[in-house]
C-alpha positions in Angstrom: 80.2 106.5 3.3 83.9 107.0 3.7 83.1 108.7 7.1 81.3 105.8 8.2 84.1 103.2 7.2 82.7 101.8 4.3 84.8 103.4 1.6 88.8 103.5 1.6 90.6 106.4 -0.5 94.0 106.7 -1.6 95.2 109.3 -3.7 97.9 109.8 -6.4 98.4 113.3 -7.4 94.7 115.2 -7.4 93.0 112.0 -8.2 91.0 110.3 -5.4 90.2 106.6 -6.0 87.9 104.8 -4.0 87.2 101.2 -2.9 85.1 99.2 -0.7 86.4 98.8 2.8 84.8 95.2 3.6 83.9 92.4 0.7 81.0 91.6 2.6 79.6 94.7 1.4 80.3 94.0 -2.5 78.6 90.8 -1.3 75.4 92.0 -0.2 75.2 94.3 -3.1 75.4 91.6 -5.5 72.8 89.2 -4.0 69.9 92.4 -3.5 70.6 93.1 -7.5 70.2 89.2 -7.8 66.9 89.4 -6.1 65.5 92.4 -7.9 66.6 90.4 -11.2 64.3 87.7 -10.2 61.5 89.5 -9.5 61.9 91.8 -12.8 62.2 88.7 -15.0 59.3 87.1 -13.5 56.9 90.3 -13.6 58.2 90.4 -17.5 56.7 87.2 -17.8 53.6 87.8 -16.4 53.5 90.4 -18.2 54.3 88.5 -21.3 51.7 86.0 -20.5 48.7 88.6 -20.2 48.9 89.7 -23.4 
């Protein structure tokens, strides 16, 4: 990922820390795991309603 640009590293001693080259990516992230939260809390209602 940090090849392709969307990591950044800096070091400080022989510790590498990493962070995310472009918000929009942080972004993005967040609103897939939004979408698979909807979808799990409505299958756990289906499910909840079928018993």
């Amino acid at each position: 990922m940090r090849q392709q640009g969307l990591l950044e590293t800096r070091r400080k001693g022989t510790t590498i820390f990493y962070s995310v080259s472009d918000s929009r990516i942080v972004e993005a992230c967040d609103l897939v795991r939004e979408c698979i939260g909807e979808r799990l809390r409505r299958a756990q209602l289906v499910l909840a309603a079928s018993r």
